[in-house]
C-alpha positions as CSV (number, residue, x, y, z in Angstrom):
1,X,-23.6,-34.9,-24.8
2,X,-20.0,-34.7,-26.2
3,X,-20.6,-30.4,-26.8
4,X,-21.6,-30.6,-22.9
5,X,-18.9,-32.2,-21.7
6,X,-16.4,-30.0,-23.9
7,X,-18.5,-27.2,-22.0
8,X,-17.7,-28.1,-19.1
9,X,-14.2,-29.1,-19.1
10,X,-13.9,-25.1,-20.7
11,X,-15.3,-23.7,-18.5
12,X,-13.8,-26.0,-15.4
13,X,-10.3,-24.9,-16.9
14,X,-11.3,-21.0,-16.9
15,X,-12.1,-21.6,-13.4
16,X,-9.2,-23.2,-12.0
17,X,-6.7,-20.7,-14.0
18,X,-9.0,-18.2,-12.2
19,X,-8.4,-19.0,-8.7
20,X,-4.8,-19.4,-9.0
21,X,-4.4,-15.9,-10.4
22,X,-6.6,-14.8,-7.5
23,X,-4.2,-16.6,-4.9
24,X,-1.3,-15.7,-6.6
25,X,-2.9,-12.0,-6.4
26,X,-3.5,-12.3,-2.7
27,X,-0.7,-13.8,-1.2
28,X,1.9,-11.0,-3.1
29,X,0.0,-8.1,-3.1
30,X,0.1,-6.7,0.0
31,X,3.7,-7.2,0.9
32,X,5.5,-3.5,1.0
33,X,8.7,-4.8,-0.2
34,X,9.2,-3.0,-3.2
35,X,5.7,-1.1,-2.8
36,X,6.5,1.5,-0.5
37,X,2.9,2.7,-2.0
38,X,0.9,-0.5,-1.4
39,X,-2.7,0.0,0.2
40,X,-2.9,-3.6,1.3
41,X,-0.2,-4.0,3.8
42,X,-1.6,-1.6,6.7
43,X,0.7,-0.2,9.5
44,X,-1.7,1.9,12.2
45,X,-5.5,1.7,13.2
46,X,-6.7,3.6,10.4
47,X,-5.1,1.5,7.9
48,X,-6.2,-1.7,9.2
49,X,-10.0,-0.4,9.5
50,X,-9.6,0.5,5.5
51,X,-8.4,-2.6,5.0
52,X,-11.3,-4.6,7.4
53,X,-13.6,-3.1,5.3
54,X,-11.6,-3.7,2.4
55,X,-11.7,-7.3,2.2
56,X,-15.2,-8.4,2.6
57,X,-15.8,-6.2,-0.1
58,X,-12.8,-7.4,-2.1
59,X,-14.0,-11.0,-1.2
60,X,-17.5,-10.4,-2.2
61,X,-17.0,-9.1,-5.3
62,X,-14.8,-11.6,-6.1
63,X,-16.9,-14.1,-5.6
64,X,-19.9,-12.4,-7.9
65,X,-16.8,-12.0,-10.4
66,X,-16.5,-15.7,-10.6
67,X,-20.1,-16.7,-10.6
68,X,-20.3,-14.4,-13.7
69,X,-17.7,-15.3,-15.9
70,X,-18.4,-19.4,-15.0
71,X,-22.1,-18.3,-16.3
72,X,-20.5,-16.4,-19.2
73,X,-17.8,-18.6,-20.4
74,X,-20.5,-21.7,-20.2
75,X,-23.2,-19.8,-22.3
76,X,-20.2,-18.5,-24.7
77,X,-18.8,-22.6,-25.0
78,X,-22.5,-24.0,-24.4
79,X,-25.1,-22.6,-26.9
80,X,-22.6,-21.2,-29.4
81,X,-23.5,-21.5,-32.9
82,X,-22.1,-24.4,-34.9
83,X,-21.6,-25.2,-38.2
84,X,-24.1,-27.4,-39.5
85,X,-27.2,-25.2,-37.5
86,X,-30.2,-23.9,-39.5
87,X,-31.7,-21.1,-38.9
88,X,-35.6,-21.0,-37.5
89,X,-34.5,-25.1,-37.3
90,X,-34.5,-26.2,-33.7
91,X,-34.6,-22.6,-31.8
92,X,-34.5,-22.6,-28.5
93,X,-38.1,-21.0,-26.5
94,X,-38.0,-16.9,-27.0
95,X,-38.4,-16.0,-23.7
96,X,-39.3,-12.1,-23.3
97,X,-39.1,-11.5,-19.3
98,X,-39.6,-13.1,-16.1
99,X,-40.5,-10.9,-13.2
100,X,-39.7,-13.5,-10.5
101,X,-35.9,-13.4,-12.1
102,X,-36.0,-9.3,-12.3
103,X,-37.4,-9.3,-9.0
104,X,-34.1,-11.2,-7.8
105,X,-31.4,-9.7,-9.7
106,X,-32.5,-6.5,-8.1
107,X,-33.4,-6.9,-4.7
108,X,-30.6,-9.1,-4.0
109,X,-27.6,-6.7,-5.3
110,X,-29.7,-4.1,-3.3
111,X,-29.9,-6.0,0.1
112,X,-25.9,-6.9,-0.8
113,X,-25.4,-2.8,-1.4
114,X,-27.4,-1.7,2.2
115,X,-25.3,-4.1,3.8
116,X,-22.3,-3.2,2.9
117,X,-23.3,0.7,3.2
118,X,-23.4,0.1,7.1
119,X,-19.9,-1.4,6.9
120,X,-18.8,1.5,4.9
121,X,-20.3,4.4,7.1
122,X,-18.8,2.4,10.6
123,X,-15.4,2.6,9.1
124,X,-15.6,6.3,7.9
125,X,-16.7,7.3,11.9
126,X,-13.6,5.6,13.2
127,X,-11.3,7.6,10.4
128,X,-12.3,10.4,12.1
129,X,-12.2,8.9,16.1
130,X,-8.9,10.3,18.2
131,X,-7.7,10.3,21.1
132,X,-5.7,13.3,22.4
133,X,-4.0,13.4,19.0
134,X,-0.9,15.8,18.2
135,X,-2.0,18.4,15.9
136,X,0.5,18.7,12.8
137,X,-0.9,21.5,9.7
138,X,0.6,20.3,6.2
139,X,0.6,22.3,3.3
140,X,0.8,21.3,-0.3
141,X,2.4,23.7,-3.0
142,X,4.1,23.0,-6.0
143,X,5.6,20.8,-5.7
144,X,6.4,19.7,-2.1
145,X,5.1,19.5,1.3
146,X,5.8,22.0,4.6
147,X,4.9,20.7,8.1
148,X,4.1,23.1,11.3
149,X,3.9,21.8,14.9
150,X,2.6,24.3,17.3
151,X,3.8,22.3,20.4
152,X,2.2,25.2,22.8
153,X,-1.1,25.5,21.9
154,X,-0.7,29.2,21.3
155,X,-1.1,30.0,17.5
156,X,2.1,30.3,16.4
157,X,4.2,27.4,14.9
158,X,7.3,25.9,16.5
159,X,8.9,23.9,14.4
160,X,8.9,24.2,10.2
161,X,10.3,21.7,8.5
162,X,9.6,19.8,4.9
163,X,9.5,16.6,3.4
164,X,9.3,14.7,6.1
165,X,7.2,14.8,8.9
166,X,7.9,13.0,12.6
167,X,5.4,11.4,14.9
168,X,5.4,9.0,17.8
169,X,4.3,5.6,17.9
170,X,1.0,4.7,19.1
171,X,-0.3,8.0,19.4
172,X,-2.9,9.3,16.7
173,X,-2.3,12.5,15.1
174,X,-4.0,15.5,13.1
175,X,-2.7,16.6,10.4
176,X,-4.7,19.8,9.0
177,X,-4.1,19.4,5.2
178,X,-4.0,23.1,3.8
179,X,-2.9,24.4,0.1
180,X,-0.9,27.5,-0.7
181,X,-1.7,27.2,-4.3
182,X,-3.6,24.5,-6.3
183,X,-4.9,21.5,-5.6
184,X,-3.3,18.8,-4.3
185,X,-3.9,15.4,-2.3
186,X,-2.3,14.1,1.0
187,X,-1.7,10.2,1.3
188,X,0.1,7.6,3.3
189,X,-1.3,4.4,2.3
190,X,0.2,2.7,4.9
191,X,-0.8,4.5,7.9
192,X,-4.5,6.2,7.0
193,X,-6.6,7.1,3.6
194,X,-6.5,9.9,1.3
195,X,-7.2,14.0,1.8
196,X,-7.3,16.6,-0.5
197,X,-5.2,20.1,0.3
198,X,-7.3,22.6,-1.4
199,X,-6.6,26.5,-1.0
200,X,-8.6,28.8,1.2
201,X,-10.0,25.3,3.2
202,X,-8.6,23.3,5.8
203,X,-9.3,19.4,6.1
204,X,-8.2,17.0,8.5
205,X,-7.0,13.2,8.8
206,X,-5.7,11.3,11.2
207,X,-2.8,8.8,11.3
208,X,-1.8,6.9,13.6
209,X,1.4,3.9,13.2
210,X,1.8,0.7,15.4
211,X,5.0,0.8,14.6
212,X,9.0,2.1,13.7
213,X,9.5,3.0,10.4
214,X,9.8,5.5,7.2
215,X,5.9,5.5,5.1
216,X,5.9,6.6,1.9
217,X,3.2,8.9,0.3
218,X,2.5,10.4,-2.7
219,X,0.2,13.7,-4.3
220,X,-2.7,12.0,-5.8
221,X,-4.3,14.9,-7.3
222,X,-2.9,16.3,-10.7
223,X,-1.2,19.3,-9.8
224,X,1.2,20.7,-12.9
225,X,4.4,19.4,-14.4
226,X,6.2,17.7,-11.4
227,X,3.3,15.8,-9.9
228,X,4.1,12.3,-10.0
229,X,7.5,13.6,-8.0
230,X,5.6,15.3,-5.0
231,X,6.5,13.0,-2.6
232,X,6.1,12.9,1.2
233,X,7.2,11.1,4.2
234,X,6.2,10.4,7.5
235,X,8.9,8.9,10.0
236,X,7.6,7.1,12.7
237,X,9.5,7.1,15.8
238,X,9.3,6.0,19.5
239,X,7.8,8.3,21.7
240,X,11.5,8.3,23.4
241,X,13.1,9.4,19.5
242,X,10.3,11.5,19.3
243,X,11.8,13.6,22.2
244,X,14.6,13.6,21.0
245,X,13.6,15.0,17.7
246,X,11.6,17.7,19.2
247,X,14.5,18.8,21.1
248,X,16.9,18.8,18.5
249,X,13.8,20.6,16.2
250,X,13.2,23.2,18.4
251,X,17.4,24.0,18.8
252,X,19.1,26.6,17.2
253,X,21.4,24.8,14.9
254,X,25.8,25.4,16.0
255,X,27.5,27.8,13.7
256,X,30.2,27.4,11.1
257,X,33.2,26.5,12.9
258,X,35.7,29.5,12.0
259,X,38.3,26.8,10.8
260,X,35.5,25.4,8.2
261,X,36.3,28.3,5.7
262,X,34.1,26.9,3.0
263,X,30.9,26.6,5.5
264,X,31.3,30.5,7.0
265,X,31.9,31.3,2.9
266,X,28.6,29.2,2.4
267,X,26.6,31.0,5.3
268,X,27.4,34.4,3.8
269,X,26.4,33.3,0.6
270,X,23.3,32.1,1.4
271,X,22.3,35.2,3.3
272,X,23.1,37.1,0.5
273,X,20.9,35.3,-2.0
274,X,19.3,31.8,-0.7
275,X,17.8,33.8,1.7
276,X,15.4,35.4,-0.3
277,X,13.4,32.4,-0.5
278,X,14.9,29.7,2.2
279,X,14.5,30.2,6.1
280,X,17.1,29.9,8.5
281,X,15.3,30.5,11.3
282,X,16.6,34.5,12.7
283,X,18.5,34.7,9.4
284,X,17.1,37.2,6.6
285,X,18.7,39.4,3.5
286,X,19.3,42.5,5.6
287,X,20.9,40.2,8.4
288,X,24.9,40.7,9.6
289,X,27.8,38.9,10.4
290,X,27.7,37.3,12.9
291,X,24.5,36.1,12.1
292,X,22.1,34.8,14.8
293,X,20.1,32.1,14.5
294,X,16.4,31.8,16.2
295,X,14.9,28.5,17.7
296,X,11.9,30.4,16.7
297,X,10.6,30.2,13.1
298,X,8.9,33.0,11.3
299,X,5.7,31.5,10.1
300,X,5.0,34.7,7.3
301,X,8.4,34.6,6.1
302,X,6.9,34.4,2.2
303,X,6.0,38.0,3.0
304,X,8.6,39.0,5.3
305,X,11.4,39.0,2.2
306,X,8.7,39.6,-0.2
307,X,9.4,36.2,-2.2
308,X,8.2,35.8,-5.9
309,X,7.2,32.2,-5.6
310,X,3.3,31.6,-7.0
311,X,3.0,29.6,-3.4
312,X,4.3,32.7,-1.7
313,X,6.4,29.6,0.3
314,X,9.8,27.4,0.1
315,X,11.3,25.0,2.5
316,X,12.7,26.0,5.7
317,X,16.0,24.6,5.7
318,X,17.2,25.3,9.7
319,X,17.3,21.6,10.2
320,X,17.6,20.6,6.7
321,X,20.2,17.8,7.7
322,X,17.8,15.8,10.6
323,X,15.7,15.0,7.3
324,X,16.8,11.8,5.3
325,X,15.2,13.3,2.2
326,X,15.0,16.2,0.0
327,X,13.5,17.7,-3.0
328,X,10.5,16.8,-2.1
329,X,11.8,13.0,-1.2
330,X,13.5,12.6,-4.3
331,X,16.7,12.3,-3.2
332,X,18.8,11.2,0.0
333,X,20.5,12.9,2.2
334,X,22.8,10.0,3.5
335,X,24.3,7.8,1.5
336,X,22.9,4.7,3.7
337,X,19.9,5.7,2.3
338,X,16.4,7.0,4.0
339,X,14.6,3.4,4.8
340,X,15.4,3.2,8.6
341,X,14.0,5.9,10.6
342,X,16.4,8.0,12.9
343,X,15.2,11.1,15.2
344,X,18.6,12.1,14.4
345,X,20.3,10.7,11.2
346,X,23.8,9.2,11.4
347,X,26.0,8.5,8.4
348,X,27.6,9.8,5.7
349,X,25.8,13.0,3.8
350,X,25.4,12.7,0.0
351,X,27.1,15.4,-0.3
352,X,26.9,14.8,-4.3
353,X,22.9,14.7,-4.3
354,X,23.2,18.4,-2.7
355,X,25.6,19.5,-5.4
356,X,24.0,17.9,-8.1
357,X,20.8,19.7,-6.7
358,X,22.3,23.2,-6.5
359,X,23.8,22.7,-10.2
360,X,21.0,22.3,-12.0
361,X,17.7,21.7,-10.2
362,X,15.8,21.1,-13.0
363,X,17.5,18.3,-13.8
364,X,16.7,16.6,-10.9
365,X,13.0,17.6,-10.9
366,X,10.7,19.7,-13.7
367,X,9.7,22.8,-12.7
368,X,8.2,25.9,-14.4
369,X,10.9,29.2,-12.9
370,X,9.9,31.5,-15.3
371,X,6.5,31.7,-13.6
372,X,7.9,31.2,-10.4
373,X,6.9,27.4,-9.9
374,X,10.0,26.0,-8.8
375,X,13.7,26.6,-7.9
376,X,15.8,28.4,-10.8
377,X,19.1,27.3,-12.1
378,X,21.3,30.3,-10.5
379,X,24.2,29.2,-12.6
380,X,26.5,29.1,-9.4
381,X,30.3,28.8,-9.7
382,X,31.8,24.7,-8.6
383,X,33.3,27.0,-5.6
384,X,29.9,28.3,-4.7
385,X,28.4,25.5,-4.8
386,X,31.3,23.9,-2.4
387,X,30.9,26.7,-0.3
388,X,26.9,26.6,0.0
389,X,27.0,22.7,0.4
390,X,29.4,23.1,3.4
391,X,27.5,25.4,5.3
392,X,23.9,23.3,4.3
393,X,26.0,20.2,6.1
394,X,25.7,22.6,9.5
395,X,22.2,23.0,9.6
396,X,21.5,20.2,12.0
């Protein structure tokens, strides 16, 4: 009688410390502060239908987990073997089977299984229900992410940008998840599921957000040295900011100001060699001073200048200040910071992330150059550098 009670009590206190790690678990889990990456704190439809189906799961399976390791931790403290036992002296009945028990244990999980399958397939039809989305191709390379809008219908991109991709409020979107060279993974926890970019295939997702804000994402597919640092963002605006950002997007960016020596040195410096890889849209390596810009990007421009990169790709950089982040949303363009979303960032630029970045870019992120993965280290001069980070500050 005593061992029972002790039994008990064990297995009473297992319980108890149980349940209050499960509500501690539940109750802190989903909050996004500090967990820019969390799945449980949903922020569009899609989201919140993952996480409907989510929880009854969750909740179910919790509850089997406790009924198992009550049963466990009472065999374990119940029928353990004690000191002054004897074996073949008081065993228990050998039982060998009992097909009423078998029966149970596997029609029940079954049932449990069939049930929850028709919950599962419901939710997977509304990941792929939208209602006249926007259409927005990604593609993955190594290691970063480029975004084309093709406002027109009529083929041909009209806005190029990276890192950061803008979208209105309320309103689902498409994005067509493409691969320029290996495998990668598309994800924004907070606003839809997981898609894989995979070369040579295209495959879609749709977001949608209920609400204002910058959602963090992350590559979830192992794709070479830096790919716990391919990041991605998607800024969610008001379909009023979202104007504005399209306007400003599809606008030739002012020129160097004549009196801003450094910036007109920075322009013909990067024609001269960023160029090769970087667009500004109408700019190329055989353009002349005064060099015209384009509202018009060139969707081939890998192959127009004939770049070495293995992704045949590199960020467009016409608008590369009405992003918050760059390198691939390591670092921050203003010094307030990225975590507020603006159609049109105000504040002060970081003008020592660029630098830092145009010193040494593999120190900010790994890459592999010498096989043409990656930005090299061009060993620039502290007045080229000045000069190239003054003219970047123009393209807005």
């Amino acid at each position: 009688m005593r061992n029972n009670r002790k039994s008990y009590v064990i297995t009473g206190i297992c319980l108890a410390i149980v349940l209050v790690l499960g509500y501690l678990l539940v109750t802190n889990i989903g909050s996004p502060v500090g967990r820019p990456l969390t799945t449980l704190s949903p922020r569009g439809d899609k989201s919140q239908a993952i996480q409907n189906l989510i929880i009854p799961v969750f909740a179910i399976a919790g509850v089997v987990f406790i009924l198992v390791e009550i049963g466990l931790v009472f065999v374990v403290t119940r029928f353990r073997r004690r000191s002054d036992e004897v074996d073949g002296k008081d065993e228990p009945v050998q039982l060998h089977g009992n097909t009423k028990l078998e029966l149970g244990w596997t029609i029940a999980p079954a049932l449990l299984l069939a049930v929850l399958a028709v919950f599962n397939v419901n939710t997977i039809l509304q990941m792929d229900d939208a209602t006249d989305p926007l259409e927005v191709t990604v593609i993955g390379q190594q290691w970063w992410w480029e975004y084309r809008y093709d406002l027109d219908n009529d083929g041909a991109p009209d806005i190029i940008t990276a890192t950061e991709a803008a979208i209105p409020v309320g309103r689902d979107v498409r994005f067509k998840i493409q691969s320029n060279d290996v495998i990668h993974s598309f994800w924004i926890p907070a606003l839809s599921g997981k898609m894989d970019a995979v070369p040579g295939r295209t495959h879609q997702v749709i977001l949608q957000a209920n609400e204002v804000g910058m959602f963090q994402g992350q590559c979830t597919e192992y794709c070479g040295l830096s790919h716990g640092l391919m990041r991605m963002q998607v800024k969610a605006l008001t379909p009023e900011d979202y104007q504005i950002w399209l306007t400003a997007m599809t606008t030739s960016p002012a020129q160097p100001e004549p009196k801003n020596e450094l910036a007109v040195q920075g322009q013909t410096l990067f024609v001269a060699q960023c160029s090769y890889c970087h667009q500004v849209n109408g700019v190329t390596p055989t353009s002349k001073s005064p060099y015209p810009y384009s509202t018009v990007p060139d969707p081939d421009y890998g192959k127009t200048v004939a770049i070495t990169m293995a992704s045949g790709n590199a960020p467009n950089l016409t608008h590369l200040m009405m992003r918050q982040h760059f390198v691939g949303g390591l670092l921050d363009l203003y010094q307030e910071g990225g975590s507020v979303a603006q159609a049109i960032p105000e504040g002060t630029p970081d003008t020592n992330n660029i630098k830092r970045w145009l010193r040494n870019p593999e120190d900010v992120k790994p890459m592999n150059p010498n096989n043409n993965q990656g930005m090299p280290n061009y060993n620039l001069s502290e007045a080229q550098i000045e000069q190239l980070t003054a003219y970047l500050l123009t393209l807005k």
